[in-house]
Wavefront OBJ file of the C-alpha trace (Angstrom):
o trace
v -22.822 -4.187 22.682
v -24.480 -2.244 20.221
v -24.482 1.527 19.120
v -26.009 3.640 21.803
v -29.138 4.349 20.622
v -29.230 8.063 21.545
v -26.151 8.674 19.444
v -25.339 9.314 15.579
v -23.809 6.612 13.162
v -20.135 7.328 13.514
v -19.098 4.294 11.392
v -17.878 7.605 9.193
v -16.681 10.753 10.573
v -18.572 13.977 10.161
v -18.361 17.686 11.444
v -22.237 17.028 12.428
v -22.548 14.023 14.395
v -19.338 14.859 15.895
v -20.558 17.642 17.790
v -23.338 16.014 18.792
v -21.137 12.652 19.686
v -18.849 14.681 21.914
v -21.546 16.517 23.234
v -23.043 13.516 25.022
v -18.982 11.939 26.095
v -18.892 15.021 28.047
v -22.007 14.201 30.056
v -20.826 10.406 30.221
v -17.914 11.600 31.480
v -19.048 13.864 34.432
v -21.574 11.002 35.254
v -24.260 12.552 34.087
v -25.458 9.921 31.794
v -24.627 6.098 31.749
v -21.665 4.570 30.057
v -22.025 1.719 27.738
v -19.144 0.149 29.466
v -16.396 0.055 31.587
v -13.398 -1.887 30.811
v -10.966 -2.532 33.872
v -7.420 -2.848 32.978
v -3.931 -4.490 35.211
v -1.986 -1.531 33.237
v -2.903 0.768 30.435
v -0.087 3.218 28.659
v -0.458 6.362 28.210
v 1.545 7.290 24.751
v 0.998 10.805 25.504
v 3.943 10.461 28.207
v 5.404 7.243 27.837
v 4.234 6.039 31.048
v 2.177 2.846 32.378
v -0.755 3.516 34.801
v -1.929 0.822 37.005
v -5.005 -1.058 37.506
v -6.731 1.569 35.034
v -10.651 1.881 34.057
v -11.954 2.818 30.180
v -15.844 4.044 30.285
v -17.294 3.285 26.429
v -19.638 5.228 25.320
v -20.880 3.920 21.607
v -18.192 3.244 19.723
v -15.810 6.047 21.777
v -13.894 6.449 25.033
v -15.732 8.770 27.249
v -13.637 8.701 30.432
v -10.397 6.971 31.488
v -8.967 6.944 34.876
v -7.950 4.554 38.247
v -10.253 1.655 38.881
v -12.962 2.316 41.508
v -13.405 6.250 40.466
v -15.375 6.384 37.320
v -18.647 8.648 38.772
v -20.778 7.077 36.744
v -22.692 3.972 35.860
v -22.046 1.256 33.513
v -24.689 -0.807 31.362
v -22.130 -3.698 31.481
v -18.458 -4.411 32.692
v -15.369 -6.186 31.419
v -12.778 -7.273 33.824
v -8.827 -8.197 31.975
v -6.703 -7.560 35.567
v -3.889 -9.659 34.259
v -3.654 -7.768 30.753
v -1.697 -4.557 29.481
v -4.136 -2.333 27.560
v -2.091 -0.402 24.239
v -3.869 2.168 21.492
v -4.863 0.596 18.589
v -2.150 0.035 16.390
v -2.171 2.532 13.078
v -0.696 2.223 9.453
v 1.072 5.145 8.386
v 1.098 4.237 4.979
v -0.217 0.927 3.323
v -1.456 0.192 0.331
v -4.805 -2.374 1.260
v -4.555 -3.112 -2.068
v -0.823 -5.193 -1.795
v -2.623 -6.850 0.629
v -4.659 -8.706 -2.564
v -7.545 -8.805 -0.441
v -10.606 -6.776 -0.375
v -10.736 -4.347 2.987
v -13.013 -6.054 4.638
v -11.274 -8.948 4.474
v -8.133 -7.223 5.090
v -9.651 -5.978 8.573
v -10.620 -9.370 9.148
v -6.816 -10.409 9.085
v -5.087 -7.061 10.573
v -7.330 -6.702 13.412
v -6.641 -9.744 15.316
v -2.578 -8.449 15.196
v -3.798 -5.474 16.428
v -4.164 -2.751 13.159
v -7.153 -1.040 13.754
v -6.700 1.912 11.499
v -4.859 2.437 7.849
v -4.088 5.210 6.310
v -5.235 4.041 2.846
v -2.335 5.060 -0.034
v -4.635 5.007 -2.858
v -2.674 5.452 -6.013
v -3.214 2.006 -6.423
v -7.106 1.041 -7.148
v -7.439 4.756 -8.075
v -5.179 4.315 -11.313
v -8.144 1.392 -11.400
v -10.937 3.450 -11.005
v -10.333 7.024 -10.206
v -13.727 8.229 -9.685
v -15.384 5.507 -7.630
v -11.810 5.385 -5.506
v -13.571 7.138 -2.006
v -15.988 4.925 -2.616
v -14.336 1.852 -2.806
v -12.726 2.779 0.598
v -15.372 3.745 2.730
v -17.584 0.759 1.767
v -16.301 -1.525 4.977
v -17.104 0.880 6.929
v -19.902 2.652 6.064
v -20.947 -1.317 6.262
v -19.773 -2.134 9.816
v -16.262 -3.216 9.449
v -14.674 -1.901 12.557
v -11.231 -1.141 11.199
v -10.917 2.783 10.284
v -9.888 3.114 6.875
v -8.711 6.901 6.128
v -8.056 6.987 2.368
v -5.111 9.538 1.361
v -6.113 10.188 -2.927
v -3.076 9.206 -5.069
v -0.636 12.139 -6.532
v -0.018 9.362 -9.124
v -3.004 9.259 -10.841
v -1.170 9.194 -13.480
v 1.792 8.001 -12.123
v 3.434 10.080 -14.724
v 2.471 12.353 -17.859
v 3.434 9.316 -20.307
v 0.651 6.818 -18.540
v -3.055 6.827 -19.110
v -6.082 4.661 -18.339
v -8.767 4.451 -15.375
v -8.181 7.888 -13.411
v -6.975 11.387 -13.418
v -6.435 13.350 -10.364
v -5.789 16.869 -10.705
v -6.932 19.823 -8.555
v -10.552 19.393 -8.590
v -10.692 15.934 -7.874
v -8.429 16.250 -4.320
v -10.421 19.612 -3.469
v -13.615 17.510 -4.226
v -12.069 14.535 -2.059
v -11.161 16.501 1.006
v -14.510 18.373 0.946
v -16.596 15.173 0.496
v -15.415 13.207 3.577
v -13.151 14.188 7.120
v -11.732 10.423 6.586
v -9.566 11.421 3.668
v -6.385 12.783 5.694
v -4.359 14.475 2.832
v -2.407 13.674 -0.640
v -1.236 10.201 -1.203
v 2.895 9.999 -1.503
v 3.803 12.637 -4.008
v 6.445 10.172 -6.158
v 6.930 12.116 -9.361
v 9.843 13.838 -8.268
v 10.828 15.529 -11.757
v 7.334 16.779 -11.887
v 7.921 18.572 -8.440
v 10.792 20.716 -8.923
v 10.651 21.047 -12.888
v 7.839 23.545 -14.167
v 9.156 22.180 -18.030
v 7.682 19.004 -17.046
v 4.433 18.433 -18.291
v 3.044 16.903 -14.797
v 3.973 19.929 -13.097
v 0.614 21.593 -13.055
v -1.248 18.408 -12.046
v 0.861 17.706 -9.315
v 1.305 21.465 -7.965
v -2.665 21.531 -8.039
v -3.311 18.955 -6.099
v -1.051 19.768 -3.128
v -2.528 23.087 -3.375
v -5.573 21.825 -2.728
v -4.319 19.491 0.278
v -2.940 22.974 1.561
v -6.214 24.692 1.494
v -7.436 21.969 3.517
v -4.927 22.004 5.850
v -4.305 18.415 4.778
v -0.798 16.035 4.527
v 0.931 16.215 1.828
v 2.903 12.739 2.043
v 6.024 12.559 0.308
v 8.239 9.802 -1.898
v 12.098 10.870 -1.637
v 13.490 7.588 -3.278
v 16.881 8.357 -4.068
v 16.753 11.914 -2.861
v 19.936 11.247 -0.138
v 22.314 14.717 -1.124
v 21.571 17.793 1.118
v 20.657 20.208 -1.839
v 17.471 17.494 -2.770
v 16.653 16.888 0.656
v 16.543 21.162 1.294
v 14.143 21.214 -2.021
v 11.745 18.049 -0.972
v 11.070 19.697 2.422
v 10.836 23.284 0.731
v 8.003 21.868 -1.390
v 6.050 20.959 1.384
v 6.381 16.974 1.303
v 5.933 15.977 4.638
v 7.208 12.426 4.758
v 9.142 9.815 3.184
v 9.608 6.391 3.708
v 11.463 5.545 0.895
v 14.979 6.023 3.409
v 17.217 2.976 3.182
v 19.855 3.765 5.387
v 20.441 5.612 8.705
v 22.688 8.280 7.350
v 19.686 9.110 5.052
v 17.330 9.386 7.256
v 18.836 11.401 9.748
v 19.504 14.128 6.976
v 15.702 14.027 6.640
v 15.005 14.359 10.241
v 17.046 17.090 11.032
v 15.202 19.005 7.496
v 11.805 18.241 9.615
v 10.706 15.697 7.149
v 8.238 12.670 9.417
v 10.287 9.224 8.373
v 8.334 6.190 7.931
v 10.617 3.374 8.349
v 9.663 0.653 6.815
v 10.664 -3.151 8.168
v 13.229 -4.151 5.379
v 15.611 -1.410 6.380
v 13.991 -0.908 10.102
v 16.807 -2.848 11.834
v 19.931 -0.967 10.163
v 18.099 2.428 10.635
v 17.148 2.254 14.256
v 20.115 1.476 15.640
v 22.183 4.209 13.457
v 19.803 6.432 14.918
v 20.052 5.100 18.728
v 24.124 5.621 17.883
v 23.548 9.078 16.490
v 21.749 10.189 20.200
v 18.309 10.453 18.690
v 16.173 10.910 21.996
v 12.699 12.278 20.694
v 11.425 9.405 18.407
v 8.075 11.617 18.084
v 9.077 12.482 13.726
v 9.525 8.627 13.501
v 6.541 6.156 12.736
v 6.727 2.464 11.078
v 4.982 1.972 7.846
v 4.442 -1.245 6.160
v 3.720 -0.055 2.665
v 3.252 -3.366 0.761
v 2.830 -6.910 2.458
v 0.255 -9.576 0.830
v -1.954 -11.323 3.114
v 0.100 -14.541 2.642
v 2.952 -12.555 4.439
v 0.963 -11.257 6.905
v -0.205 -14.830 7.915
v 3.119 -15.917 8.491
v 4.660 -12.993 9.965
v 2.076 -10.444 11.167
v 0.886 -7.260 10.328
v 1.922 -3.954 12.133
v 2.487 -6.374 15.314
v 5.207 -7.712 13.413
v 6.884 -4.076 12.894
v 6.634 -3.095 16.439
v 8.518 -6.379 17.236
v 11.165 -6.011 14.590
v 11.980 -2.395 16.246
v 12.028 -3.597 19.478
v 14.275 -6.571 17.964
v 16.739 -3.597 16.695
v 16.764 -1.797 19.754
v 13.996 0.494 21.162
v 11.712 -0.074 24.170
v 8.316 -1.158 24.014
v 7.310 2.092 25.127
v 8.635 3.767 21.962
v 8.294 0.911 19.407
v 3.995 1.074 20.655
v 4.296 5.223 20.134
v 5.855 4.822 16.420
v 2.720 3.072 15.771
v 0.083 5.244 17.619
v -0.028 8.722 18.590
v 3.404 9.526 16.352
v 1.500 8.843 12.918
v -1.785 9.993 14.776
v -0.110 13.678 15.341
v 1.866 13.421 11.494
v -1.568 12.228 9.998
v -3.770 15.048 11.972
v -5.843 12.284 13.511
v -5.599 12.500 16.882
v -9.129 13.555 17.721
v -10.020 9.994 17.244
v -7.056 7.546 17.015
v -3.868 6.749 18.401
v -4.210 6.609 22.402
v -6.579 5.558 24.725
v -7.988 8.591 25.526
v -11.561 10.385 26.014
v -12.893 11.338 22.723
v -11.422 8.398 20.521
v -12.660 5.336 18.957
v -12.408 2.711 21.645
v -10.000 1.149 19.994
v -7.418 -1.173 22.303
v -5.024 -3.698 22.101
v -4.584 -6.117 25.314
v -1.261 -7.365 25.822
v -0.796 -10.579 27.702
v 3.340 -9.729 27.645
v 4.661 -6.565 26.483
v 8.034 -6.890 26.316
v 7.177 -9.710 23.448
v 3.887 -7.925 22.254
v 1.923 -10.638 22.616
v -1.603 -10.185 21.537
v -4.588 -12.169 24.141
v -7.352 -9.621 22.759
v -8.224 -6.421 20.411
v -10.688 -4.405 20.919
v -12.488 -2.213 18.288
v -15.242 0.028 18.420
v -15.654 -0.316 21.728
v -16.198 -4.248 21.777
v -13.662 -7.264 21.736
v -13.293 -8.568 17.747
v -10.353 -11.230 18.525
v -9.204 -14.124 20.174
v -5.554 -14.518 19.451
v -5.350 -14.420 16.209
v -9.255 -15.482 15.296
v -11.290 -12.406 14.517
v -15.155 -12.410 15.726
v -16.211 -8.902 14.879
v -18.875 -8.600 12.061
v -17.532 -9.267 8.522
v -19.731 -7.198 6.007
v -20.971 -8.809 3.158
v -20.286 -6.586 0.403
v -21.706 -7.355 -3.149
v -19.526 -4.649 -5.131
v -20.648 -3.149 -8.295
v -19.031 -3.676 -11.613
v -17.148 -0.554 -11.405
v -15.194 -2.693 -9.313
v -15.609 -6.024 -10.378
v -15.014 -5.504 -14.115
v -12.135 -3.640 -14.768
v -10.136 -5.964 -16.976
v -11.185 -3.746 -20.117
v -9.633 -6.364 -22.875
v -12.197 -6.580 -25.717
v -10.159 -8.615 -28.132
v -8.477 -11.645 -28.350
v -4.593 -11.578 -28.285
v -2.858 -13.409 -30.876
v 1.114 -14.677 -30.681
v 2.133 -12.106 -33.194
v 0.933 -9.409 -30.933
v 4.296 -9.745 -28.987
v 6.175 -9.664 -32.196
v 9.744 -7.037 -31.960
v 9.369 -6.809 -36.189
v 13.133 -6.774 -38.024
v 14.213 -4.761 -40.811
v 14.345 -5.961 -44.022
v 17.342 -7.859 -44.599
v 18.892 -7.959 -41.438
v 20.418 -10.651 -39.630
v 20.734 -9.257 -36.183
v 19.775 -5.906 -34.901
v 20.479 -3.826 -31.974
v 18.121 -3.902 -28.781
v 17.584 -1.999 -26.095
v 17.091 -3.910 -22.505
v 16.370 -3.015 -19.130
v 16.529 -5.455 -16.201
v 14.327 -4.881 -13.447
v 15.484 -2.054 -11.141
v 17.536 -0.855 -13.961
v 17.660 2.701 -12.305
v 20.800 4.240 -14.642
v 20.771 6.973 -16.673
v 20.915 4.703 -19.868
v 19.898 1.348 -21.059
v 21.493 -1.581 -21.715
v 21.760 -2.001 -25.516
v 23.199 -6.070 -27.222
v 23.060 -7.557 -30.440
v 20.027 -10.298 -31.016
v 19.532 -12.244 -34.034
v 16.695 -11.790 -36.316
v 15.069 -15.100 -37.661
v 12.108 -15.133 -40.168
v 11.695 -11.395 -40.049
v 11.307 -11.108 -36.352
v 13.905 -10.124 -33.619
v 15.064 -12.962 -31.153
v 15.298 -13.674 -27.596
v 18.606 -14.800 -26.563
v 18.244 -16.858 -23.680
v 21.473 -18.302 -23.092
v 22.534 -14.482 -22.573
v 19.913 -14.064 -20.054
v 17.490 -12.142 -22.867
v 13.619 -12.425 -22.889
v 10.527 -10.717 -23.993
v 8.580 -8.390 -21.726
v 5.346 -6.971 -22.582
v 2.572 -4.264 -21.536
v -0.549 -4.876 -22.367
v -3.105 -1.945 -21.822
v -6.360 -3.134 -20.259
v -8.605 0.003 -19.663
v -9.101 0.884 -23.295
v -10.431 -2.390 -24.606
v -8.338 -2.033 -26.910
v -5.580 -4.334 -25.863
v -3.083 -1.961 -27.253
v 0.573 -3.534 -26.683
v 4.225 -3.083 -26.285
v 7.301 -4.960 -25.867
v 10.985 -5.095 -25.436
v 13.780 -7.054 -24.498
v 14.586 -7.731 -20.792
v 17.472 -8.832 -18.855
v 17.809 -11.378 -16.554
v 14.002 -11.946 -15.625
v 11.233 -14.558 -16.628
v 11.146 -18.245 -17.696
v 14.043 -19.961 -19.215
v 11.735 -22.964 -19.687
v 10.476 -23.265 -23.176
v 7.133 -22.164 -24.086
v 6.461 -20.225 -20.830
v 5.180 -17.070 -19.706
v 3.726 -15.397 -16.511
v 1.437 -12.389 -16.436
v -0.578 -9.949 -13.689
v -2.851 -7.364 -13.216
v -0.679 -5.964 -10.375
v 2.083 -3.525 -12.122
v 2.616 -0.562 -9.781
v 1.354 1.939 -10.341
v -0.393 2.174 -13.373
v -1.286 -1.815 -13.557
v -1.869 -2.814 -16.624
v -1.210 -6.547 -17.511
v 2.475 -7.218 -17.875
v 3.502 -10.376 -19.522
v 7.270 -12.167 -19.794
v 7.545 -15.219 -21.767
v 9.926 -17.618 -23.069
v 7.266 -17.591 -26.232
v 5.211 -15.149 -27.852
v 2.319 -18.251 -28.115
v 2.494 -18.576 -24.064
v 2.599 -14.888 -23.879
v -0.959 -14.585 -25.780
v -2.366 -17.063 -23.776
v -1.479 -15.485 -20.483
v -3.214 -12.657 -21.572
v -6.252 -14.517 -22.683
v -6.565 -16.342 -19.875
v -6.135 -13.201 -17.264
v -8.865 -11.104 -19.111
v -11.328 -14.580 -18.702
v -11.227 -14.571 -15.278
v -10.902 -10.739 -14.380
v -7.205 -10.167 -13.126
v -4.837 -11.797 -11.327
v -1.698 -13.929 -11.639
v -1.633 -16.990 -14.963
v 1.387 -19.358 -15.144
v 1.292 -21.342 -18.158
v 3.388 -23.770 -20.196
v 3.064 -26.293 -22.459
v -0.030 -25.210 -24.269
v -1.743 -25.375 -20.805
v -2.722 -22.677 -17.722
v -0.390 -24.500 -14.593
v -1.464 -22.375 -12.056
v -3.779 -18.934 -11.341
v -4.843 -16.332 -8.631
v -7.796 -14.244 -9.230
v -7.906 -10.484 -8.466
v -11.321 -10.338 -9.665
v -11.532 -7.081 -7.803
v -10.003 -4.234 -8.928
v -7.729 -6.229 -10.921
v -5.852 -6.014 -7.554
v -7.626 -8.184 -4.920
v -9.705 -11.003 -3.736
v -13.098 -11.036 -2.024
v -11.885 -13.877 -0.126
v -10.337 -14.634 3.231
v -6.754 -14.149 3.537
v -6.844 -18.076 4.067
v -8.440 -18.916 0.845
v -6.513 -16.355 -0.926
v -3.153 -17.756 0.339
v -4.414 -21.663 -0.768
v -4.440 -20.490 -4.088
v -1.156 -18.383 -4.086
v 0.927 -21.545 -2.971
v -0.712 -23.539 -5.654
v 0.995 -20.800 -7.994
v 3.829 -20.677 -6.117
v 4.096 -24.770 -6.237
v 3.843 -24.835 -10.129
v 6.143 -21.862 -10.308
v 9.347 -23.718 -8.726
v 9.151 -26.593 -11.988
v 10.100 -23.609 -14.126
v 13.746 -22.710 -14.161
v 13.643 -18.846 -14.088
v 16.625 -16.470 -15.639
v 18.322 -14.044 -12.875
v 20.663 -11.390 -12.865
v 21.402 -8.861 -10.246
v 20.653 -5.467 -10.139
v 20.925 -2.411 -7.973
v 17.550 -3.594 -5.883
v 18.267 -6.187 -3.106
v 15.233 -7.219 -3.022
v 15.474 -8.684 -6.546
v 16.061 -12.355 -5.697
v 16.240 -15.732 -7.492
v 13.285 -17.855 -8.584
v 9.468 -16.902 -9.309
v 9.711 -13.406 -10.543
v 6.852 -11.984 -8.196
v 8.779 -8.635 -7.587
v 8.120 -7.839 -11.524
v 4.780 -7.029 -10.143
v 7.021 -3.506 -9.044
v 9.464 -3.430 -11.670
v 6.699 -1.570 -13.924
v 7.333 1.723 -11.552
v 7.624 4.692 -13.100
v 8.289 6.896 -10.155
v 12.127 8.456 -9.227
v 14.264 6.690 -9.510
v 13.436 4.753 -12.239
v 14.796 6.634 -15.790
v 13.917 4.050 -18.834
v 10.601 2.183 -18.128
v 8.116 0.465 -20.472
v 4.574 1.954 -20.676
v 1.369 1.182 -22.487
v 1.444 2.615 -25.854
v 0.893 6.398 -25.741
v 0.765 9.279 -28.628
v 4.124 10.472 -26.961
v 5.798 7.266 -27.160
v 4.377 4.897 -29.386
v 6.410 2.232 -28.534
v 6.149 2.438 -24.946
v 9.663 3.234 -24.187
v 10.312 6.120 -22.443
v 12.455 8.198 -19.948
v 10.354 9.077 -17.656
v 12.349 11.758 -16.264
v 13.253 13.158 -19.146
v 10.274 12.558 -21.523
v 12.657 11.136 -24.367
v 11.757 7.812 -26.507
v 13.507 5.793 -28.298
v 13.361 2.959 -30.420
v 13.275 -0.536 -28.648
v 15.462 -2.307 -31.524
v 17.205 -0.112 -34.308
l 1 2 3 4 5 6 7 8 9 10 11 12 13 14 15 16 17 18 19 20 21 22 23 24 25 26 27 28 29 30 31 32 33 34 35 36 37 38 39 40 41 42 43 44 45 46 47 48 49 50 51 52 53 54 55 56 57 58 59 60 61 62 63 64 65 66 67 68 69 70 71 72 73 74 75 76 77 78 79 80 81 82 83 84 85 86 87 88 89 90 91 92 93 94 95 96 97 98 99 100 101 102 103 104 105 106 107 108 109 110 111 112 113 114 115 116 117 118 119 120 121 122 123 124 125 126 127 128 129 130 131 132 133 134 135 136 137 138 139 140 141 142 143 144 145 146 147 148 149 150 151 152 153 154 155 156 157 158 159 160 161 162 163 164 165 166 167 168 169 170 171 172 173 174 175 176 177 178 179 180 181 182 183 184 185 186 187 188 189 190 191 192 193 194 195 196 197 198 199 200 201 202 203 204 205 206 207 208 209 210 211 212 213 214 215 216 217 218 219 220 221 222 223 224 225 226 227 228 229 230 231 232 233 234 235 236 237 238 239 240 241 242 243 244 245 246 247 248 249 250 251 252 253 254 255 256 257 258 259 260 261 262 263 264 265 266 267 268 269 270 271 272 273 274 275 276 277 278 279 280 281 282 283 284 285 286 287 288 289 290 291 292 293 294 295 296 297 298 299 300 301 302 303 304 305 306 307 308 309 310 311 312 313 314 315 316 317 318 319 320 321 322 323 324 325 326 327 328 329 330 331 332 333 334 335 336 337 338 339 340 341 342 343 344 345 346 347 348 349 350 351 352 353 354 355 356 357 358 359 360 361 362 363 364 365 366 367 368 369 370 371 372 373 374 375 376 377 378 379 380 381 382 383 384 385 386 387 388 389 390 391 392 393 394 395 396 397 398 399 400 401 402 403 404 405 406 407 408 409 410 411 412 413 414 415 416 417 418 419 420 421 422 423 424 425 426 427 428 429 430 431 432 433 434 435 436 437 438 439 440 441 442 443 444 445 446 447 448 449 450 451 452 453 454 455 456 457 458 459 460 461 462 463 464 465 466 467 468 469 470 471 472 473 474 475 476 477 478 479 480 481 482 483 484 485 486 487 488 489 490 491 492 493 494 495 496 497 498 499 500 501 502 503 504 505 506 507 508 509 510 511 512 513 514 515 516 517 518 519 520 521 522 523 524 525 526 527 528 529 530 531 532 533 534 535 536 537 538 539 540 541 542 543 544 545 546 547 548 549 550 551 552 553 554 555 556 557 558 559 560 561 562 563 564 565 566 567 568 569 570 571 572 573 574 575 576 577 578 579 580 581 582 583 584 585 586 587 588 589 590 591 592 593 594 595 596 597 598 599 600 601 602 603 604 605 606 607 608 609 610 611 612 613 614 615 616 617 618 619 620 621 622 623 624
């Protein structure tokens, strides 16, 4: 099928061609003018009422649904027909709250993977590529679209851009920049996950004006302001993030949390790690009206998704832990539709919307046979066949590994003073989320302070890579990186700032990590021995791949393959997702967000060293 000829590009919603759009569904719909199509159903649900119609008709007008009712009474006429009596039609399947980016593929190859399993819209948390490239960010995520790609992308602009007053480097969001997002495009649904939570409630801090700015400007848009409550569980900070306006979380970890937050009239986005605990606390606790509950996936790579699914694979988990299809299929539809202020043109099948529809050949398994987007089928199983736009992005996007200089060993030097034979350090393990650091005794050899492996000690390093100035800094970490001689690992991806971090069993293997990852434009380097094992590019964005998730996830084992020779040091810590092995959850442990205290940052004038606590603003010396 293509675009109805007497109707405006809709790829990209507008005020204009919506009028006119809905102008001519109402005469489809009366039978006053032909229907593209007419798509005939053996059941279709209605999420509006949790109920299943029978042996339903959908009349397709361009890329919308003009009329839906029982088979046989449609009063007008159809240009073509699709018959699927044996299949259970569903809305398209929505993301909440998903960062493309963790994908590590570019979104048109993203939609290429998600559609099949049934995601046919994403709300786009942006605070990643935007700390990239702040002021070609809207751009970057209407591209697909505006292109052809048939998955909706609705891009939400990051609060932390900065993530916090004590980073700096591709983007800076403030007040004019969300006013001038919201006005520029009716895709961009509100303010990304507000995650500074010192910044919020303390006018002494000096992100507070940024932050307060930029919801007010949400506000005068009548847009969402979505929230991050991580660690926010006691009733007084759950009163005060709901007072400010924050109008989600899914940062709750357990079912006691999250019922405190429902019953403030915060929207909970559960997320699949803790999905199966929190459902059924709240199926024991009597909740009845799962309407402020919605699933979000948040971060998965494409190398997950392959193996386990995309929001399919959320919807099956909660039905796993206990709720009906019925409801499991609403927390992914018209509940984030209604919390996201979208229901004019996603989240049921329903006159008005994008003909968006997922065909179930069993329900109570959600098995996908077929997905429809736009109107037309784009999968078989789990094949896609809609159009896949070739993009060529622009260096703004393609060149943002900003490292001008080559990076020597002594770069990653912790200097000694004179004289001394050991100094104190301060560490921090990954997930170190206490009030105060870990501080031990290393030994100082020719001038320089020492890792201590056989106490679990390494180096870990930030290198900046927007400046071109490669400005560095380094510490001692606990219980992380390679316990192999001569090793280090590096990436491009270090929420939510990401610059390059770098841990390495040597300072030489450390400057060739870095090396190697500005040569080929981001990514992931392994090396040892003098010699790169193993890489993944992210030429894009530092971030991503323009590559199928296929390709991508060829590569990624490679990495992974090389990465299991390498004994790696461990150590708990509060996280339980902090596990054994390759190290690739470091690619997090560079938050700055609540409610992480001491963090390492690039270099900046406030804290030269990098050291910092974030929600305090105070520095201090990495080895004294």
């Amino acid at each position: 099928m293509t675009h109805s000829s007497l109707l405006p590009d809709d790829l990209l919603v507008n005020a204009a061609d919506e009028v006119t759009i809905r102008q001519d569904l109402v005469l489809v719909a009366l039978g006053k003018r032909p229907a593209d199509r007419l798509l005939r159903v053996g059941r279709l649900l209605d999420v509006h009422t949790r109920t299943w119609l029978d042996d339903q008709e959908i009349a397709i007008r361009g890329r919308r649904i003009a009329w839906t009712g029982p088979a046989g009474s449609f009063p007008g006429t159809a240009a073509a027909r699709a018959e699927r009596p044996a299949l259970s039609a569903v809305p398209g399947f929505g993301e909440v709250h998903k960062h493309i980016e963790s994908s590590h593929i570019t979104p048109e190859y993203e939609a290429a993977l998600v559609l099949p399993r049934g995601n046919t819209w994403t709300c786009e948390a942006s605070h990643e590529f935007s700390n990239v490239d702040g002021a070609n960010n809207l751009e970057f995520w209407l591209t697909a679209r505006r292109r052809g790609s048939p998955m909706k992308i609705f891009p939400l602009p990051g609060s932390a851009v900065p993530p916090t007053a004590h980073e700096w480097g591709g983007g800076y969001y403030g007040y004019d920049e969300q006013a001038g997002f919201l006005k520029e495009s009716l895709m961009v649904a509100g303010l990304d996950e507000v995650m500074d939570w010192p910044a919020v409630w303390n006018p002494e801090n000096p992100s507070h004006k940024r932050l307060w700015g930029m919801i007010q400007a949400t506000f005068e848009k009548r847009g969402v302001v979505e929230g991050h409550g991580a660690g926010l569980r006691d009733l007084d900070s759950i009163n005060a993030f709901a007072a400010a306006g924050l109008a989600s979380d899914h940062e709750g970890w357990t079912a006691q949390e999250v019922w405190g937050k429902l019953r403030h009239g915060i929207f909970i986005e559960i997320r699949p790690h803790s999905m199966p605990e929190i459902i059924q606390g709240l199926i024991e606790r009597g909740l009845t009206d799962w309407s402020q509950v919605s699933f979000a996936t948040d971060d998965r790579s494409a190398s997950d998704t392959l193996k386990m699914g995309a929001t399919d694979h959320n919807v099956r988990l909660a039905i796993q832990s206990g709720l009906t299809p019925e409801i499991a299929i609403q927390c992914v539809t018209i509940n984030p539709a209604r919390h996201m202020r979208l229901t004019p043109w996603v989240g049921s099948i329903a006159p008005g919307r994008f003909a968006d529809i997922v065909l179930l050949d069993d329900v109570d398994t959600l098995s996908i046979a077929e997905v429809w987007a736009d109107g037309q089928p784009v999968s078989k199983g789990t094949d896609y066949t809609g159009p896949l736009p070739a993009i060529d992005w622009p260096k703004w996007a393609s060149n943002t590994v900003n490292i001008k200089r080559r990076v020597e060993p002594e770069d990653f030097a912790i200097v000694a003073e004179n004289g001394r034979e050991t100094m104190q350090a301060a560490l921090l393990r990954p997930f170190h989320w206490h009030d105060d650091f870990i501080t031990m005794e290393l030994p100082v050899e020719i001038g320089e302070v020492q890792r201590d492996p056989a106490r679990n000690v390494t180096k870990f390093s930030i290198v900046d890579r927007f400046s071109g100035e490669a400005k560095i800094s380094r510490m001692f970490w606990l219980g992380c990186g390679p316990k192999t001689p001569d090793t280090a690992v590096g990436c491009t991806v270090a929420h939510d700032k990401h610059n390059l971090w770098i841990v390495g069993s040597s300072d030489e293997a450390m400057a060739m990590v870095a090396n190697r990852v500005a040569e080929i434009g981001g990514g992931w380097v392994l090396v040892s021995g003098g010699k790169v094992l193993a890489e993944v590019r992210y030429e894009i964005g530092g971030l991503m791949t323009q590559r199928p998730a296929e390709e991508f996830d060829a590569e990624m084992q490679k990495l992974y393959a090389e990465a299991a020779k390498i004994e790696w040091l461990y150590e708990p810590t509060f996280s339980p997702r902090w596990f054994p092995g390759f190290p690739e959850r470091l690619q997090f442990a560079t938050l700055t967000c609540a409610p992480w205290r001491w963090v390492l940052v690039a270099p900046c004038e406030a804290a030269p060293q990098g050291f910092v606590n974030v929600a305090t603003g105070q520095v201090h010396p990495v080895v004294w």
